[in-house]
Every structure is written in C-alpha cells, then in structure tokens.
BAKOLLUM-411329 format. One record per residue: x, y, z of N, C-alpha, C in turn. Coordinates in pm, 1 decimal. Last residue first. Example, Ala and Ser with C-alpha at 12.3 -4.5 7.8 and 13.67 -1.06 7.14 Angstrom:
% residues 2
NODE 1285.0 -225.0 708.0 1367.0 -106.0 714.0 1290.0 3.0 787.0
NODE 1319.0 -569.0 780.0 1230.0 -450.0 780.0 1320.0 -330.0 780.0
***
This chain:
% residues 190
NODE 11066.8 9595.9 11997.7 10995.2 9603.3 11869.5 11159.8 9566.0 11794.5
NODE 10973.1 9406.5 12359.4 11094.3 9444.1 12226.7 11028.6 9523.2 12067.2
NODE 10797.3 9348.8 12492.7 10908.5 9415.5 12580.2 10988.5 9461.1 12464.8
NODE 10517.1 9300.2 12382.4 10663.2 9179.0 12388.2 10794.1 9220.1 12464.5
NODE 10407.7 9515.2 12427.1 10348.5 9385.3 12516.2 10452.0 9321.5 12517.5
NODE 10595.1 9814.6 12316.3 10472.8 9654.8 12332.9 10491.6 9586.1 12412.8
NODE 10716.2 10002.4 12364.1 10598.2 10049.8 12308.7 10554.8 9938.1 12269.2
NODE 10929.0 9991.8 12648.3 10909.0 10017.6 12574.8 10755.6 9992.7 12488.4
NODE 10774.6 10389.9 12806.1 10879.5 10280.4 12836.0 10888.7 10210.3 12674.7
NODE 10557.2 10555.5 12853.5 10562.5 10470.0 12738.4 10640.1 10305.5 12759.6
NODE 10644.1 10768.1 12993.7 10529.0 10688.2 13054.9 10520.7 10570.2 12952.2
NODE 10761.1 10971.2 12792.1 10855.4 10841.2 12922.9 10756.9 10778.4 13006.8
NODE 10749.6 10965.3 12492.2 10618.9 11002.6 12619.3 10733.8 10885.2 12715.9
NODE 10865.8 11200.0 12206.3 10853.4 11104.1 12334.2 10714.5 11144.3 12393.4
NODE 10732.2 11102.7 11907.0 10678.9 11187.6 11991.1 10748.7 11122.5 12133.2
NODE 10677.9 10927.4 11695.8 10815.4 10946.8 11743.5 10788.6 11038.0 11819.1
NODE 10395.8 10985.3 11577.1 10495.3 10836.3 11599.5 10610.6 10867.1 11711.2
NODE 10488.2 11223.9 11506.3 10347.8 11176.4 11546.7 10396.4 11102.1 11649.9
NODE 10644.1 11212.4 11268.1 10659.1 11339.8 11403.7 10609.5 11284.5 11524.7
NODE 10506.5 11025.8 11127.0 10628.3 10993.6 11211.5 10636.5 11108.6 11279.7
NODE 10291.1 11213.4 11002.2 10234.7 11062.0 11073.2 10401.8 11023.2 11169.4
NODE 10417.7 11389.0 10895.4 10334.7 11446.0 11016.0 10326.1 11323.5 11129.7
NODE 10563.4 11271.6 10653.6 10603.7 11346.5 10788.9 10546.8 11330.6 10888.9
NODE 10292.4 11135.0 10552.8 10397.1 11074.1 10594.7 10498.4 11114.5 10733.6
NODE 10178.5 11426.8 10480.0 10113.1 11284.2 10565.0 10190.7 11211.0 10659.1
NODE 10370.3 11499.2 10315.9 10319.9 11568.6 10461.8 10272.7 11482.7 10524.1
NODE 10361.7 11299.0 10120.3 10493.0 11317.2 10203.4 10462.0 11384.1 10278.8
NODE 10084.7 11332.4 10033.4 10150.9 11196.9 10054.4 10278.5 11243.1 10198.1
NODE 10088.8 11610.2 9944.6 10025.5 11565.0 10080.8 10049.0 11409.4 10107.6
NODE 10201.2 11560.7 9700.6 10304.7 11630.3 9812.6 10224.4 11641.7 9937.2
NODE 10070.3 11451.8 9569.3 10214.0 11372.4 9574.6 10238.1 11458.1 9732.1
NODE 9819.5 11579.1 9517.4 9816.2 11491.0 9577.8 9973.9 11419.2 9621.6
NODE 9914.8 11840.9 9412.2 9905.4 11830.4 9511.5 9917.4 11685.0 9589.9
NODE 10026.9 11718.7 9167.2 10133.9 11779.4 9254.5 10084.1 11758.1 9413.2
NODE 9783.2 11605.5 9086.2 9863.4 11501.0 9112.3 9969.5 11582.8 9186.6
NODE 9476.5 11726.5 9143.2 9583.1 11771.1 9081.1 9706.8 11692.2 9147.5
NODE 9228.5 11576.1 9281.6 9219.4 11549.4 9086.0 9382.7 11638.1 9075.1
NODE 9102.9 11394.1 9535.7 9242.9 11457.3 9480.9 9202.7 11473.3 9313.9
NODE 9083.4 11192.4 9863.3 9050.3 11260.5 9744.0 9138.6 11350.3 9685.0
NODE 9259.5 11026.0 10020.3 9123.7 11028.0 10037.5 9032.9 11069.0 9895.0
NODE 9501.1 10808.9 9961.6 9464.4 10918.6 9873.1 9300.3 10916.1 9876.9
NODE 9711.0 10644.1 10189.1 9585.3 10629.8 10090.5 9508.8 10783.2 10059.9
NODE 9936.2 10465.6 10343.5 9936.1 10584.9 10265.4 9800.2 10565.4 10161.0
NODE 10058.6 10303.3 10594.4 9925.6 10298.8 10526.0 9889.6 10408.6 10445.6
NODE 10322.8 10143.8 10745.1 10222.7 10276.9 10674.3 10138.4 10254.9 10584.9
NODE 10551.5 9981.7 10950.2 10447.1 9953.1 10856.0 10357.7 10088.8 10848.0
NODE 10877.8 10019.2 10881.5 10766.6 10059.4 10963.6 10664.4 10006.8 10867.0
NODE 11230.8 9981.5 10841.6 11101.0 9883.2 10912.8 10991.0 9931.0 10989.8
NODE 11304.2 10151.1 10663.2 11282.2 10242.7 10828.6 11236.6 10109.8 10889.5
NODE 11328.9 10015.4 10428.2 11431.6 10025.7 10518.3 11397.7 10070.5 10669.4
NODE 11009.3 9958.4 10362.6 11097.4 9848.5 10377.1 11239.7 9886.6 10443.7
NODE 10992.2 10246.5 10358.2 10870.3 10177.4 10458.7 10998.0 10048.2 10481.9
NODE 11206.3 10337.3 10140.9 11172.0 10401.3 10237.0 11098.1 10297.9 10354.2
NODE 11064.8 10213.1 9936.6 11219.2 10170.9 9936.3 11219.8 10251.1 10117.6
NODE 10816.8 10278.5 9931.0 10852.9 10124.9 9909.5 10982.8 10135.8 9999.2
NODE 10820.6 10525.3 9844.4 10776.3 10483.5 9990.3 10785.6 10348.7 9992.3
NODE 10957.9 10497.9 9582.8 11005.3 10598.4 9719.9 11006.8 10529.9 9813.5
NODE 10749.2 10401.7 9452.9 10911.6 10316.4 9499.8 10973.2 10407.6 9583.5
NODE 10546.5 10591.5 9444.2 10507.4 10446.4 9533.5 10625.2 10386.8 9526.5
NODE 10661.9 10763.8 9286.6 10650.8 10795.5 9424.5 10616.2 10667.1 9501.1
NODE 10719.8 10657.0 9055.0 10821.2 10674.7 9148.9 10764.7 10718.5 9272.1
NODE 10519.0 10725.3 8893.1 10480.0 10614.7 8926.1 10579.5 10629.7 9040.6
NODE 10518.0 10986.0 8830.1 10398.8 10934.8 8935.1 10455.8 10824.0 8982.0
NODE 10777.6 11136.6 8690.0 10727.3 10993.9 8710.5 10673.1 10971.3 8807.0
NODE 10875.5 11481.3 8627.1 10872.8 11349.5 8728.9 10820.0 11232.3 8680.4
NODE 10865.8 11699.8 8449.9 10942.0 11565.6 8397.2 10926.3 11421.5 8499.6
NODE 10567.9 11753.0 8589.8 10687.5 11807.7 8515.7 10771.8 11700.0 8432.4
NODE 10472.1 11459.5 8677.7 10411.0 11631.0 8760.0 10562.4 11690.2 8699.1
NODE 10282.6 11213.6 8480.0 10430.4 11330.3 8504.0 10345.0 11438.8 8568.4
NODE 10092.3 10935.0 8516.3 10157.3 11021.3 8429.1 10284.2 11072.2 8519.0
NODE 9882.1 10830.6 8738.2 9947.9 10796.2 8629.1 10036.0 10954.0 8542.0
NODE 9757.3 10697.1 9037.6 9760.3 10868.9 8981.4 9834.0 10784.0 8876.8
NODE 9592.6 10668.9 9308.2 9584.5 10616.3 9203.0 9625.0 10723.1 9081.5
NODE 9727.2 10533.6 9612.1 9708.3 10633.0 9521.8 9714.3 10609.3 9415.4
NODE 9794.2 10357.5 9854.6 9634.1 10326.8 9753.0 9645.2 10482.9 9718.9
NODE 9993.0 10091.2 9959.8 9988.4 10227.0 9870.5 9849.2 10203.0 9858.8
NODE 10072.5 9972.1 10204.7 9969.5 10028.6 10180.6 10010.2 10144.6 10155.9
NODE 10343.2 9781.9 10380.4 10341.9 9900.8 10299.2 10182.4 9929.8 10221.1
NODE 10531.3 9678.5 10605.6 10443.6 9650.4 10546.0 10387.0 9770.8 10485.7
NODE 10791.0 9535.5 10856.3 10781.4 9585.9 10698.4 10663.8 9549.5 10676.3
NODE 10856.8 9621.5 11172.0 10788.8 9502.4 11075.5 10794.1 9582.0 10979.2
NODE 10869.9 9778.9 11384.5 11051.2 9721.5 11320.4 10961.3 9571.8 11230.3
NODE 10696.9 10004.3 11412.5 10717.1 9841.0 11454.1 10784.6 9748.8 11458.1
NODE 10563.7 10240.3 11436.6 10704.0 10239.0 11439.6 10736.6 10073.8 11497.7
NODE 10311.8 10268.4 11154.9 10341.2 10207.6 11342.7 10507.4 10165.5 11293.5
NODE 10081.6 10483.7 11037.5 10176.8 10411.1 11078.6 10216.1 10366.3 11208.6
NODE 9863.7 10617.3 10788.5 9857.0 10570.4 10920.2 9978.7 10507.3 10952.5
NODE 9805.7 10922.4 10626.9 9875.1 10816.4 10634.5 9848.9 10792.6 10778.1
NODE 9599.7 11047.8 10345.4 9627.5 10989.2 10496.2 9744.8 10913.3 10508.6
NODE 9547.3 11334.4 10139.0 9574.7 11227.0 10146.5 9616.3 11206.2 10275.5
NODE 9299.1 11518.4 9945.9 9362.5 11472.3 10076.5 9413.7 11350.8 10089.8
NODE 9251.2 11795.1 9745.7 9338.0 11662.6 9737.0 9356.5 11638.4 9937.1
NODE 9232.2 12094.0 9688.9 9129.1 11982.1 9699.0 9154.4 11833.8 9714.4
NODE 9454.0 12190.5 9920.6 9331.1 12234.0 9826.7 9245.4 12133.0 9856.7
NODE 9554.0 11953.0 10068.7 9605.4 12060.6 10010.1 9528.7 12071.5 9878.8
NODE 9567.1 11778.7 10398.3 9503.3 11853.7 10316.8 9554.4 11969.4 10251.6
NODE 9620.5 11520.1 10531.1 9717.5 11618.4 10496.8 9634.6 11709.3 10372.0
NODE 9593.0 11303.0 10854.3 9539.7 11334.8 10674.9 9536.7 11480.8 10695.6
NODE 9773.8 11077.4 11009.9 9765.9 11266.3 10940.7 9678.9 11174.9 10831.2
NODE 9950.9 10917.5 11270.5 9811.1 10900.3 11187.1 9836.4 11072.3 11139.1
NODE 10136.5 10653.7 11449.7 10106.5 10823.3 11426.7 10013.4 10832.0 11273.1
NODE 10302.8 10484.6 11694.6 10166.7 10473.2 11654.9 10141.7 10648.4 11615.7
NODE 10470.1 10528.6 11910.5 10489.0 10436.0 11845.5 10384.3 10416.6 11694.1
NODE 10559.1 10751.8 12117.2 10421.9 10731.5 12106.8 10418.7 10565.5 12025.1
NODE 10862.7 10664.0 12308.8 10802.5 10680.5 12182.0 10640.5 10679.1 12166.6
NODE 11025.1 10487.5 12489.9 10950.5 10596.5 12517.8 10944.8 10710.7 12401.5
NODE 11223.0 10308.9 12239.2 11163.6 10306.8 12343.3 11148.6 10444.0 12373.1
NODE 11342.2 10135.3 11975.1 11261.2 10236.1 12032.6 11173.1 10206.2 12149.5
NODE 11689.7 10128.9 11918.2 11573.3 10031.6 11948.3 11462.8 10152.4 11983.7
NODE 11621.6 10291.8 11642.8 11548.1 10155.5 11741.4 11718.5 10151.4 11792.6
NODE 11613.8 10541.7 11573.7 11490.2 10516.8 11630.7 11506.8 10397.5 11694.0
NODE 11802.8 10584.0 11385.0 11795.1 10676.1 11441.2 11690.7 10656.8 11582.9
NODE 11780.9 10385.0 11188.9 11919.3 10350.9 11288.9 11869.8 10475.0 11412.7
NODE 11550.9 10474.1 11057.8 11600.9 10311.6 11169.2 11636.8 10324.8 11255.7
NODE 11680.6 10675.8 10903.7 11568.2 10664.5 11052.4 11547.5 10541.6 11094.4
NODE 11887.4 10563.3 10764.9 11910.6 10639.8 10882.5 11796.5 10640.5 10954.0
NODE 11712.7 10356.2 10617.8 11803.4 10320.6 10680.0 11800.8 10432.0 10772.9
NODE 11548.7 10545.2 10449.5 11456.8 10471.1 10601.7 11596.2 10421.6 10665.0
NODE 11759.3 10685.4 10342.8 11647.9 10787.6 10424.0 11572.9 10688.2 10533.5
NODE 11858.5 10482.8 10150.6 11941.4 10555.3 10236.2 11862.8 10631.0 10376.4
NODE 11586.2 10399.8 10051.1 11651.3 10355.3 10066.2 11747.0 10363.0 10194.2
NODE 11561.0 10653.1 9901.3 11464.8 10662.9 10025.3 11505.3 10475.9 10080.4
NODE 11765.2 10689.1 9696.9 11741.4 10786.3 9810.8 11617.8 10727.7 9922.0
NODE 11675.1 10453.0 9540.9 11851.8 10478.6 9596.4 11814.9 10581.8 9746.9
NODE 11452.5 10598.0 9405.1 11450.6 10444.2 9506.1 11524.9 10448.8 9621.3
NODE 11533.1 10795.2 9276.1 11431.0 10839.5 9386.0 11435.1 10705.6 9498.3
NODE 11782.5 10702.4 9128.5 11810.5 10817.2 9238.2 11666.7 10819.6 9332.5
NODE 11664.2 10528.4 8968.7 11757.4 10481.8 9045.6 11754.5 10588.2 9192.3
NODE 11481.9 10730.8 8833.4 11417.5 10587.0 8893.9 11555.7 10537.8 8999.2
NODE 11455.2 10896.4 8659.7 11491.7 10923.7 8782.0 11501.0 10816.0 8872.7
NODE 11688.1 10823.9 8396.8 11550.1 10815.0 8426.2 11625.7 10871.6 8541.3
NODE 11963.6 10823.4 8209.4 11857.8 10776.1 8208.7 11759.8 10794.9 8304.4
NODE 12074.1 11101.4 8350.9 12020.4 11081.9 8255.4 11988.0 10984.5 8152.1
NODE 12032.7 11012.4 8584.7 11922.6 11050.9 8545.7 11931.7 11111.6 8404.8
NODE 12184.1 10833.0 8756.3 12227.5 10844.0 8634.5 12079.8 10899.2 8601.0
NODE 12307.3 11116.1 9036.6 12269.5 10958.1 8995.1 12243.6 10951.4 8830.6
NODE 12425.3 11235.4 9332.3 12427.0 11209.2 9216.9 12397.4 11069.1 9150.4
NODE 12287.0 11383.1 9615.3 12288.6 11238.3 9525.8 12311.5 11312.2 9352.5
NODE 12274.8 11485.9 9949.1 12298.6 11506.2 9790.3 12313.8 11397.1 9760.5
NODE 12089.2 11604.7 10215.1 12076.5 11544.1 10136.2 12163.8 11564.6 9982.4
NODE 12057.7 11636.4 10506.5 12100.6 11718.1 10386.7 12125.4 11622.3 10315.8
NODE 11728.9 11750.8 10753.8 11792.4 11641.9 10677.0 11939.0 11721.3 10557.5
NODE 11598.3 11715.6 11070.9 11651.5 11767.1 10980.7 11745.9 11686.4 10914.4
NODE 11270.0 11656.7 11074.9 11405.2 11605.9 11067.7 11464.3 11655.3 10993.5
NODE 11009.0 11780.4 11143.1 11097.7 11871.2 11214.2 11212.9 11728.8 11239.8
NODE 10819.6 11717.6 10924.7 10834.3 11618.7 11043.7 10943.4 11638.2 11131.3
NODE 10761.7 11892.2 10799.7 10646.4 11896.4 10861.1 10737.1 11723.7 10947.7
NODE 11046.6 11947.9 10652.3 10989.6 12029.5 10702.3 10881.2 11997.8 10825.0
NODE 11055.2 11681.8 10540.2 11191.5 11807.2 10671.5 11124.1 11870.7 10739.5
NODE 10893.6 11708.5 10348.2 10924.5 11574.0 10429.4 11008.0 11655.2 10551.8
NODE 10990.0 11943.4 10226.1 10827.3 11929.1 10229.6 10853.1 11826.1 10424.6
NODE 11208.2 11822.6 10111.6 11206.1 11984.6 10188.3 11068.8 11999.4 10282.0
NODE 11068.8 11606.5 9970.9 11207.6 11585.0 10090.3 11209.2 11713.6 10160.5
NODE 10949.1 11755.2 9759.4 10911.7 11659.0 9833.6 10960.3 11618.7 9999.2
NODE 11194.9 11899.4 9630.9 11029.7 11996.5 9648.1 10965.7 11895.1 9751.8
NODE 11374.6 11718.0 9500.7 11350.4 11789.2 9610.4 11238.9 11852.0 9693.4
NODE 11188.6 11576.7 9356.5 11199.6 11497.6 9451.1 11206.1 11605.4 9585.4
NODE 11167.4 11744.6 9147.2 11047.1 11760.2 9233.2 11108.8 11695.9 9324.0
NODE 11410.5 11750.0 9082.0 11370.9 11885.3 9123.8 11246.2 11844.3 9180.2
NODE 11692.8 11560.7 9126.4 11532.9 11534.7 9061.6 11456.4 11647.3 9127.4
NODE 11914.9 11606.8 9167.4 11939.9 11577.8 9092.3 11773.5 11608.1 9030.3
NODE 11928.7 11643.5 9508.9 11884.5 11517.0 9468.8 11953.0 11455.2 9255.2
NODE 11985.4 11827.6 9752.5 11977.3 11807.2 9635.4 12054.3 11680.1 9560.1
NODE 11907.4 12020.2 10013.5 11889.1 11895.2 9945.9 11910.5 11939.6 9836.9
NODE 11905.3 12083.7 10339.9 11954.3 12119.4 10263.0 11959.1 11984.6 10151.5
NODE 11657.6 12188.3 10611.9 11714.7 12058.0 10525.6 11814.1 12174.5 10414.7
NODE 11495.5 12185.3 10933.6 11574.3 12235.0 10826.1 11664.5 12137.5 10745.3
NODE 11366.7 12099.3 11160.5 11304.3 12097.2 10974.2 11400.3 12162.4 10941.6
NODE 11465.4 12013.7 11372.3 11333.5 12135.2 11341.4 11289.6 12196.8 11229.1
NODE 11521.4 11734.3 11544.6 11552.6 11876.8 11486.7 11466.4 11955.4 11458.9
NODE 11509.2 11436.9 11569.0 11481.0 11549.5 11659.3 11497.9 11672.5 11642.4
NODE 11725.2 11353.2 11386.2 11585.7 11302.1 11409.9 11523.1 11365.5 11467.0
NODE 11931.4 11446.6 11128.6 11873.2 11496.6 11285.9 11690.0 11472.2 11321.2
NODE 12105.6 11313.7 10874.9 11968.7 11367.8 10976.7 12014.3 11315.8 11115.4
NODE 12273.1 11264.7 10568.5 12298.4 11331.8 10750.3 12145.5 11367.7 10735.0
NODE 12363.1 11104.4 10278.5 12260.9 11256.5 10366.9 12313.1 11206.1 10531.9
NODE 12476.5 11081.0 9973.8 12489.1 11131.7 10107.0 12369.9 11163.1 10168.1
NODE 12497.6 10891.7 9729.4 12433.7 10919.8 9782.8 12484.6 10927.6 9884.0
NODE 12494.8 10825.2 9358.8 12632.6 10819.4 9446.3 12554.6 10917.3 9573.7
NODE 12360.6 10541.8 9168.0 12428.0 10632.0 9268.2 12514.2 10624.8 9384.8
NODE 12483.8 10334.2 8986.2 12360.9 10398.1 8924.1 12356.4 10560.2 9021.0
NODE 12689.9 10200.7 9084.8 12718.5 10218.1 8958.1 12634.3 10291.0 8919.7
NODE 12667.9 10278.0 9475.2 12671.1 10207.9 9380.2 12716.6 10260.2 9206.8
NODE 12723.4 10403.8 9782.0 12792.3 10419.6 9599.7 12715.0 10316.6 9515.1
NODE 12601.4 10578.0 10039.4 12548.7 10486.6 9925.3 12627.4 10531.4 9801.8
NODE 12619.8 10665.7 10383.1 12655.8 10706.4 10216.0 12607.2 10566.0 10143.9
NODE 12508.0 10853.4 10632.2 12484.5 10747.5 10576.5 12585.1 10752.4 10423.8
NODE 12482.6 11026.6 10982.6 12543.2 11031.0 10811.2 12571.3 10867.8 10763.2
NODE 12321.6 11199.3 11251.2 12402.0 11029.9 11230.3 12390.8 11077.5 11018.9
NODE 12350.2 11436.2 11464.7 12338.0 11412.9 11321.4 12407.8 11281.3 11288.7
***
C-alpha cells in the first residue's frame, strides 16, 4: 500500500492503494456520487483504494473531484513506472442497461486525454461536467493516454458510471503482468 496526501486551501486529501489488490476500498470524498464512482473504480480494477478528502464543497464539488483524481493518477504512476512486464495496452466497453461506454488506453508515461461524452446537467446534486476534470486531472497525473467515448446512453448515472468501469477494466487490462513482455517498447523505456 503506497499513501499520498494533498493540503492545499480548497483540500485536504488522503488515500493509500494497492495496485494489485482485489477491490476493496474504503472512501469518502465529501461528494456522494463521487463516492459511488471510486467504489465502482476499486472495484472492477481490483485497486484497492481508501480514500478521504475534505474539501470546500460548500462551495461546489469542483475542487474535491479535480484535487482527488489528481492525488489517484499520482499514486498509480508511482505505483506502475517504471513499467515493465505489463500488458501496457487495455481496452473495455462497459455496458449498463442501455448506455455503453469505451475506454481505450496505453500505460505510456505520455499525457493524452479523449473525452467524447456528451452529457450536461446533475446526476443528484453532482455536476456532469466534473466528470471530464476527474479524468483530466487523473489521465494528466497517471501519464497515460485514454480514450473514453460514450458509445450510446440516454440515463447520465448510467452513462458516468460505465465511464469509470471502462476506465477500471481498461487499466486491470493494461497492468496485467506478462514476464514475456519485459519492457513494453521498442525504446527500451516508457
């Protein structure tokens, strides 16, 4: 279990993961769906995670959802590179009901990010829009490039929360040893 912290004036952020674990999480965020998301995220990508943040929500959620996935790609960074005997390369489309959403990624130590969900409003008090600074703040710390795109979908819970299965599934994926792998490019380095 490698442990991260984050103070700033907006939050105040812990978590510990187990990159290799088996989904169990303990979370709390402050932002009730976030949690619902991150438990989700633990779950289908067997890291275990614990997670607390206090943050100023009561202005918005916006600091705490960024702040947190921020903290979340840092530790899986640190957790992964240098990477070697790794699949490197992990793909899901995450079906729930009628909503599917994909993700494609590569454990590359490059930053590059493909949002294509098109959703607006609130799933409760949440902010749609926060989920694309999640995976912002998240893609830009883990240095992975992902491709998150919303095959089909009309109920925004669902569609949010096959985002983050996607996501999971696609790094479980990714991060799979294979010791036939060695390391996972041509350049000898990621």
């Amino acid at each position: 279990m490698v442990t991260k912290t984050r103070k700033t004036k907006e939050t105040d952020i812990e978590i510990s993961l187990k990159l290799y674990g088996v989904g169990k999480s303990n979370i709390s965020t402050g932002v009730g769906f976030l949690d619902h998301m991150l438990e989700s995220f633990s779950k289908h990508s067997l890291i275990d995670l614990d997670i607390t943040c206090k943050g100023d929500t009561h202005i918005d959620d916006h600091h705490s959802v960024e702040d947190i996935g921020i903290v979340l790609g840092s530790l899986v960074h640190e957790a992964i590179y240098p990477a070697e005997g790794i699949e490197r390369f992990g793909s899901a489309n995450i079906v729930m009901d009628e909503a599917c959403v994909s993700c494609d990624l590569d454990i590359s130590n490059r930053v590059y990010l493909v949002y294509d969900i098109d959703i607006d409003g609130k799933v409760g008090s949440f902010d749609t829009e926060l989920v694309e600074e999640f995976f912002r703040a998240f893609v830009s710390s883990a240095k992975i490039s992902a491709h998150i795109v919303s095959q089909r979908g009309k109920n925004k819970h669902h569609i949010i929360e096959a985002a983050f299965k996607s996501l999971a599934v696609a790094i479980r994926r990714a991060i799979s040893k294979n010791s036939r792998v060695g390391i996972p490019s041509t350049k000898d380095v990621l």
